[in-house]
Legacy VTK file of the C-alpha trace (Angstrom):
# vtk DataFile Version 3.0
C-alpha trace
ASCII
DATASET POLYDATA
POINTS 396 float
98.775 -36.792 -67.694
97.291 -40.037 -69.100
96.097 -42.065 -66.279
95.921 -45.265 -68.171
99.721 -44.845 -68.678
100.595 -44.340 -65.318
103.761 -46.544 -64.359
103.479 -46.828 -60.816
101.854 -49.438 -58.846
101.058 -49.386 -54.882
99.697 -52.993 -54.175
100.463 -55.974 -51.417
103.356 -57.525 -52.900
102.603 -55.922 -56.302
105.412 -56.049 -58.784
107.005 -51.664 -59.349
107.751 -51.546 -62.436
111.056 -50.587 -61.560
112.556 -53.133 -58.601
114.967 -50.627 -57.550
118.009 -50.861 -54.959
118.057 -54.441 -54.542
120.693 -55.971 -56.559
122.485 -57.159 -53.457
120.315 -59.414 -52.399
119.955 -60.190 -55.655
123.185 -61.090 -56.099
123.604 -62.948 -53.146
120.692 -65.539 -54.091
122.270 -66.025 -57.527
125.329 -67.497 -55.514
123.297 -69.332 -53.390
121.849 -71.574 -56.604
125.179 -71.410 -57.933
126.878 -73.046 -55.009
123.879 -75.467 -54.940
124.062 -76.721 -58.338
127.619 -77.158 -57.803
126.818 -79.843 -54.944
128.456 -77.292 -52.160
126.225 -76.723 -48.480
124.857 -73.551 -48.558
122.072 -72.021 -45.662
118.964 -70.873 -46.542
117.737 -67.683 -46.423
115.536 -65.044 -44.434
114.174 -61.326 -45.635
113.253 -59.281 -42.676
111.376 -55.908 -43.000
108.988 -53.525 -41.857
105.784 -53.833 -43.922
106.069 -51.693 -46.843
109.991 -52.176 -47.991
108.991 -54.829 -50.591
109.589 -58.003 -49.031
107.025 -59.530 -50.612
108.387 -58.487 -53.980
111.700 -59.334 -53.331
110.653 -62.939 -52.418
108.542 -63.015 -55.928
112.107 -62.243 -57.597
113.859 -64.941 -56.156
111.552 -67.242 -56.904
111.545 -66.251 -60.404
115.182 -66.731 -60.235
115.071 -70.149 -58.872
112.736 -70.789 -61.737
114.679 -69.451 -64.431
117.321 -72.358 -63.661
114.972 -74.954 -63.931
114.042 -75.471 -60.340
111.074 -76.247 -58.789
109.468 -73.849 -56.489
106.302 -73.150 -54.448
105.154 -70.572 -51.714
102.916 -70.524 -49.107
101.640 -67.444 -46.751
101.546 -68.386 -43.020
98.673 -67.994 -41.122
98.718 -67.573 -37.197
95.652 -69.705 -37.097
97.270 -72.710 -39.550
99.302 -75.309 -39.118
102.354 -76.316 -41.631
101.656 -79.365 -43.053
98.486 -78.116 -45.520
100.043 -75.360 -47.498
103.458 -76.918 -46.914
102.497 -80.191 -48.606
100.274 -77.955 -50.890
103.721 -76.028 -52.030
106.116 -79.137 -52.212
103.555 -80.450 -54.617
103.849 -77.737 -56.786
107.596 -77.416 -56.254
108.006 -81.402 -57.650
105.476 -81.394 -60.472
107.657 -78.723 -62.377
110.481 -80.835 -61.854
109.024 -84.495 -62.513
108.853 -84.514 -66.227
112.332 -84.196 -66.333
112.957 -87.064 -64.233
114.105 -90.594 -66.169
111.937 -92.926 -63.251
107.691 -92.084 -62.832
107.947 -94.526 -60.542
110.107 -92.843 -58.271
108.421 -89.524 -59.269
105.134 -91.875 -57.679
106.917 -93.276 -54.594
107.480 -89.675 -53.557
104.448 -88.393 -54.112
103.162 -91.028 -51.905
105.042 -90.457 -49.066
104.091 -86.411 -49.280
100.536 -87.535 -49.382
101.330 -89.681 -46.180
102.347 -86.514 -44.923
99.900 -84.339 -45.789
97.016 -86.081 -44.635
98.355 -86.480 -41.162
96.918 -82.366 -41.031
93.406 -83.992 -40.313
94.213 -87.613 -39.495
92.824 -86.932 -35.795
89.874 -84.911 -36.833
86.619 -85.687 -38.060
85.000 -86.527 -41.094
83.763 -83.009 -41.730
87.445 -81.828 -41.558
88.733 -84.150 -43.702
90.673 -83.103 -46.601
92.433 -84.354 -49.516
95.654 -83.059 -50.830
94.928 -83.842 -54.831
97.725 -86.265 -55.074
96.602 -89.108 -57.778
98.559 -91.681 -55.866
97.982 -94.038 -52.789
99.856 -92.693 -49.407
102.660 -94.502 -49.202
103.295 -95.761 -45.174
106.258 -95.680 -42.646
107.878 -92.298 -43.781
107.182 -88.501 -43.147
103.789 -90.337 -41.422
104.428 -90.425 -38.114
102.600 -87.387 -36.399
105.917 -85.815 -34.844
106.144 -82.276 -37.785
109.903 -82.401 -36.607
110.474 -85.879 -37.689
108.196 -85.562 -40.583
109.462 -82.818 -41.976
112.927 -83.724 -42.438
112.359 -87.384 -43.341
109.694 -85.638 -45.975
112.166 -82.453 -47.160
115.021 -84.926 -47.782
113.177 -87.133 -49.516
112.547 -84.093 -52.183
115.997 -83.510 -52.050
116.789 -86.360 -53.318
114.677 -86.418 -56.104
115.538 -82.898 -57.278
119.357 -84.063 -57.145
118.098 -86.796 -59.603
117.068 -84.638 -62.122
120.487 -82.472 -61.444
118.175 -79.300 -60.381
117.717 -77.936 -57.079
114.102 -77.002 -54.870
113.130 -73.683 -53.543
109.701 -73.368 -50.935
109.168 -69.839 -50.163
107.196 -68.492 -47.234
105.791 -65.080 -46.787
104.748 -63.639 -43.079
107.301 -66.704 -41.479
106.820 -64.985 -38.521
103.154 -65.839 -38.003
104.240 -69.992 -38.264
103.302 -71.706 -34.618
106.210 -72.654 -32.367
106.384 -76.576 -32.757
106.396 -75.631 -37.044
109.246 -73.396 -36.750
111.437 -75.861 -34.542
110.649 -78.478 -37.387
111.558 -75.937 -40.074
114.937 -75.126 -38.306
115.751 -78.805 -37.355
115.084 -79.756 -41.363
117.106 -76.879 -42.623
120.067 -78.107 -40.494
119.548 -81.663 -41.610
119.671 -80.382 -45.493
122.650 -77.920 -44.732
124.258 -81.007 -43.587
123.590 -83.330 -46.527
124.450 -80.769 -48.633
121.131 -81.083 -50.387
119.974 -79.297 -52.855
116.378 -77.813 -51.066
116.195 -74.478 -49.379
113.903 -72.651 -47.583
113.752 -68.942 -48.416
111.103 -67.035 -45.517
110.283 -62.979 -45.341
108.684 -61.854 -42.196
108.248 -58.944 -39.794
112.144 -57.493 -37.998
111.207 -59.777 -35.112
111.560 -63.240 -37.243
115.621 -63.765 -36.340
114.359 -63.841 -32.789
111.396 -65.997 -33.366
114.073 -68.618 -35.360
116.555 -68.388 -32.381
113.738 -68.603 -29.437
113.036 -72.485 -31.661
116.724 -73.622 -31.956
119.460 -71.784 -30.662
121.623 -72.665 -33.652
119.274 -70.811 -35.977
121.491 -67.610 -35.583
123.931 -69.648 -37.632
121.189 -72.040 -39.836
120.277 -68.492 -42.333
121.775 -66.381 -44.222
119.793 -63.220 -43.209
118.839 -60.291 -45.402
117.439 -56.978 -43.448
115.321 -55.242 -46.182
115.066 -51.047 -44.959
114.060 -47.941 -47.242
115.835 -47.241 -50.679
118.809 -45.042 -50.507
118.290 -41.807 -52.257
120.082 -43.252 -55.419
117.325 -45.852 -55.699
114.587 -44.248 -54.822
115.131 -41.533 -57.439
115.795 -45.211 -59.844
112.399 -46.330 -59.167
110.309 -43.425 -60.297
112.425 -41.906 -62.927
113.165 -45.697 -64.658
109.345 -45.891 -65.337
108.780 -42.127 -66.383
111.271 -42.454 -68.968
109.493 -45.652 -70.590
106.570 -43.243 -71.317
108.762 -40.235 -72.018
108.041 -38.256 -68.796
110.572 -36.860 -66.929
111.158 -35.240 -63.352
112.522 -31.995 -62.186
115.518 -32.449 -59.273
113.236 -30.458 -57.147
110.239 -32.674 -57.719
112.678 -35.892 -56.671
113.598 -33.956 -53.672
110.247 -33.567 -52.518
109.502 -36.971 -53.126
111.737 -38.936 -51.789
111.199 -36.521 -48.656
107.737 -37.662 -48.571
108.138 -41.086 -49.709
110.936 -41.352 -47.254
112.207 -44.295 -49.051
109.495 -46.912 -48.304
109.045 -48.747 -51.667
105.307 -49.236 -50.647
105.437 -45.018 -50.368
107.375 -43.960 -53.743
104.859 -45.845 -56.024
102.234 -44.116 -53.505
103.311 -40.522 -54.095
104.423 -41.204 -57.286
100.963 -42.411 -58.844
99.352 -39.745 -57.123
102.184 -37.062 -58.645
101.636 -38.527 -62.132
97.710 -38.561 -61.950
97.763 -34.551 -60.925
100.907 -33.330 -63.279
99.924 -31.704 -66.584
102.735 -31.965 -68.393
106.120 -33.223 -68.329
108.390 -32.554 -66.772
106.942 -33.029 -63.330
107.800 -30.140 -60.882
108.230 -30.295 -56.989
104.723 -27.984 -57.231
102.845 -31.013 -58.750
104.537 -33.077 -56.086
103.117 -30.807 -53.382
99.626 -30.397 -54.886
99.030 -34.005 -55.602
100.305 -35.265 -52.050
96.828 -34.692 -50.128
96.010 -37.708 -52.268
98.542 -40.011 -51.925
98.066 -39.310 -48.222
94.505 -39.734 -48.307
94.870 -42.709 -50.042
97.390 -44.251 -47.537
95.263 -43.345 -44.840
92.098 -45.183 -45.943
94.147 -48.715 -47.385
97.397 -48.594 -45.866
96.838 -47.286 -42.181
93.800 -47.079 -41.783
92.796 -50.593 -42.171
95.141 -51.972 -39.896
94.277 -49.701 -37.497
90.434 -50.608 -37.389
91.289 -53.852 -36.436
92.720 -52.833 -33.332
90.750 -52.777 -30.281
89.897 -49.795 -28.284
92.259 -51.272 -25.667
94.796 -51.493 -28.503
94.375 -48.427 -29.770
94.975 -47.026 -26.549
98.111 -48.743 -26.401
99.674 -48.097 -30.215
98.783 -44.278 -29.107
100.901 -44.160 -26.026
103.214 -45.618 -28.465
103.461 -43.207 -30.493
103.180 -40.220 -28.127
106.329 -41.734 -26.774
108.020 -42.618 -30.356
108.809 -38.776 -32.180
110.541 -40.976 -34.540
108.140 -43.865 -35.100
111.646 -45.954 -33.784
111.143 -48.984 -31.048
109.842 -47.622 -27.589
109.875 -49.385 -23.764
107.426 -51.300 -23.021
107.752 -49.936 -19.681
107.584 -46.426 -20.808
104.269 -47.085 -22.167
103.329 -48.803 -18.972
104.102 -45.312 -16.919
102.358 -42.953 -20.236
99.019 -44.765 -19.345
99.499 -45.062 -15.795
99.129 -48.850 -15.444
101.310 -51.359 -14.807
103.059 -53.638 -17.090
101.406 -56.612 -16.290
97.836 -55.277 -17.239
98.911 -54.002 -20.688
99.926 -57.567 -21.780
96.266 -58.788 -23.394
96.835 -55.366 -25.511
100.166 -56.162 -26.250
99.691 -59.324 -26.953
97.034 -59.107 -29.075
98.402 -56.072 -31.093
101.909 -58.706 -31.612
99.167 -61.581 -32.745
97.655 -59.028 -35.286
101.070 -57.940 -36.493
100.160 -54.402 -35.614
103.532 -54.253 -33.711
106.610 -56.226 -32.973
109.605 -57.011 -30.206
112.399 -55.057 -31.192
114.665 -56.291 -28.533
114.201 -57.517 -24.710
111.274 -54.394 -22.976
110.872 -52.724 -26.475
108.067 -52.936 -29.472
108.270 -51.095 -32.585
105.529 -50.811 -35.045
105.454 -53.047 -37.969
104.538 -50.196 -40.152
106.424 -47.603 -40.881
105.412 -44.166 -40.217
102.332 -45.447 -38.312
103.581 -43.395 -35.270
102.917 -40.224 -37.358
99.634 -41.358 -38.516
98.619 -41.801 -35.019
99.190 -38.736 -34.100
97.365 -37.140 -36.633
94.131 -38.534 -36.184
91.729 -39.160 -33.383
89.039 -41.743 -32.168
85.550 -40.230 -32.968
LINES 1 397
396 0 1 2 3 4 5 6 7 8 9 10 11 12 13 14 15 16 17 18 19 20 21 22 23 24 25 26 27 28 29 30 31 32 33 34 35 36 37 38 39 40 41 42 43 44 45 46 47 48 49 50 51 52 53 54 55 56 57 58 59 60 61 62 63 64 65 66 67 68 69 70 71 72 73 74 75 76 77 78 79 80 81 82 83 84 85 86 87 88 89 90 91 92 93 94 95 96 97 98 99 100 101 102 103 104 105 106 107 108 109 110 111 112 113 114 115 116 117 118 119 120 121 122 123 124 125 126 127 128 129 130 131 132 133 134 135 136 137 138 139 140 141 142 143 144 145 146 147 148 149 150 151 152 153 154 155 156 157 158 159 160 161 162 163 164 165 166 167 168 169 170 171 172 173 174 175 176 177 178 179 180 181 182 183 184 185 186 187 188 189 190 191 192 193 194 195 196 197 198 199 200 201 202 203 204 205 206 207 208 209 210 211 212 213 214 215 216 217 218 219 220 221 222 223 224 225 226 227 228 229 230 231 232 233 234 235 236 237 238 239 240 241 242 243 244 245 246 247 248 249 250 251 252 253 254 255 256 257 258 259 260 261 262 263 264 265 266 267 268 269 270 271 272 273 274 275 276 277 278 279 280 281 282 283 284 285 286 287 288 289 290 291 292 293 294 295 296 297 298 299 300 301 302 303 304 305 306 307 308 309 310 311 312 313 314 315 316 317 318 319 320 321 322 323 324 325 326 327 328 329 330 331 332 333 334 335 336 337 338 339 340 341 342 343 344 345 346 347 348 349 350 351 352 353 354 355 356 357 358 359 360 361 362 363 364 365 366 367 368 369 370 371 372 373 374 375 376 377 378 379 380 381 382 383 384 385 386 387 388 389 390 391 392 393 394 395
């Protein structure tokens, strides 16, 4: 069939054009802004995922939500190697200048503005003049408030502060961040300890994060309340139901349909990954002849999907693994028949070395999001069905 009219779209965070199987969540956020706008306390919220299940997506929606009901909104994508306040003062900025027009007082609109600027250039305050970097906010830094060097202190003194305007104009801010886990220790107490002070206040700012499974215990290893600070969301593969949703939805916008036999094979590929359906099912639609699409286009076209997941999808995370690494994701997955979390000291007695001396690999291979800490002596891979890859190819 016409590959120019091919529906389905395998990206990083790229819209499907069919966002199947989550109306839950969906659902749940609309009552969040709902309870917001009606001045009552509500928690922000976390997405947690293996790579692949549409996190990223998902967060896009609810953003779009937020916007739809006049709020102001930005995102940022943590970095292991960056600190907070940049892209967090970077976001906020964003977030307020959708919001400030609305407002009946530019000067408080300005006063604001000034303080985040105070805030945002404490990133380089201590470093030198080559690091030195300017926000892009056209007013002086305003003195004595979300300035003092301390992100905890900042950060709430700074995120109530927006509060407070947003409640102004009777409208409610949203900052979303993508791969939360990745945020350094002393940011992630400070996000935590504002979140609680906003919960409190009953303010109308939330925080709305998506990271890897291991993010709840990253939260709780910052504050020990943070079990109860987040309403948390575990995105996992589409139920059959939705899976079937996602590729039949678009088919039918270009009059294509499916056989039942080429859905069976397809979600038993696909497995329910979101990330995996648009990957077998662009493949499937690029091979098929003809409508309707049969389970033996499904087959024949699956080399390529496969191929294709190899080369962009495993493949590239696994060549930035070092050999050390690699050694250790492949005991891993000797050990894991069903890609599911494995001991860390089961790994330790595969290779024949002990614990201790598999920690740089480990280490490294949690740093590079390659795998995570399921619970207390276990690690799972981030992505799914990485196991099985892994076992099907070899070092040359």
């Amino acid at each position: 069939m016409d590959p120019v009219r091919n529906p389905y779209a395998p990206g990083a965070g790229q819209r499907p054009p069919e966002l199947a199987g989550r109306a839950k969540q969906l659902d749940a956020f609309e009552v969040v802004l709902e309870r917001i706008a009606r001045g009552r306390p509500e928690r922000s919220v976390m997405l947690t995922g293996l790579r692949g299940v549409g996190k990223t997506v998902l967060l896009n929606h609810l953003r779009s939500a937020a916007q739809s009901r006049g709020w102001g909104t930005g995102k940022i994508e943590a970095r292991p190697d960056q600190e907070l306040r940049r892209p967090l003062s970077s976001a906020l900025h964003m977030a307020v200048r959708s919001i400030a027009a609305a407002h009946r007082n530019p000067e408080r609109v300005d006063d604001f503005l000034g303080i985040l600027k105070a805030f945002a250039l404490r990133a380089t305050a201590d470093k030198g003049v080559r690091e030195r970097w300017q926000p892009g906010i056209d007013v002086p830094a305003v003195t004595g408030r979300a300035d003092s060097g301390d992100i905890e202190i900042d950060l709430v003194e700074l995120l109530l502060e927006a509060a407070s305007l947003a409640r102004d104009v009777g409208v409610g801010i949203a900052i979303f961040i993508d791969e939360m886990q990745d945020i350094g220790p002393a940011d992630i107490s400070a996000i935590c300890g504002a979140c609680h002070e906003l919960s409190q206040d009953a303010a109308p700012l939330i925080v709305v994060g998506a990271g890897l499974p291991h993010l709840p215990a990253v939260l709780s290893a910052s504050k020990s309340y943070s079990e109860r600070l987040f309403g948390y969301h575990r995105i996992d593969r589409l139920e059959r139901a939705a899976a079937d949703r996602a590729l039949i939805a678009p088919a039918e916008r270009e009059d294509v349909k499916f056989t039942d036999d080429a859905l069976d094979v397809l979600y038993q590929m696909a497995d329910g990954y979101p990330y995996f359906v648009q990957a077998y099912g662009k493949a499937t639609w690029d091979h098929a002849a003809e409508s309707p699409i049969t389970a033996e286009d499904v087959r024949v076209a699956a080399p390529a999907a496969e191929e294709e997941l190899a080369v962009g999808f495993f493949g590239s995370r696994y060549e930035r693994a070092t050999p050390a690494e690699r050694e250790y994701m492949r005991a891993m997955a000797d050990l894991s028949g069903d890609d599911g979390p494995v001991a860390t000291a089961a790994v330790a007695r595969e290779l024949g070395r002990k614990p201790a001396s598999l920690s740089p690999a480990r280490d490294g291979l949690i740093k590079k999001g390659l795998i995570y800490s399921a619970e207390r002596g276990t690690i799972g891979f981030t992505v799914p069905h990485f196991g099985k890859y892994l076992r099907g190819v070899s070092d040359e």
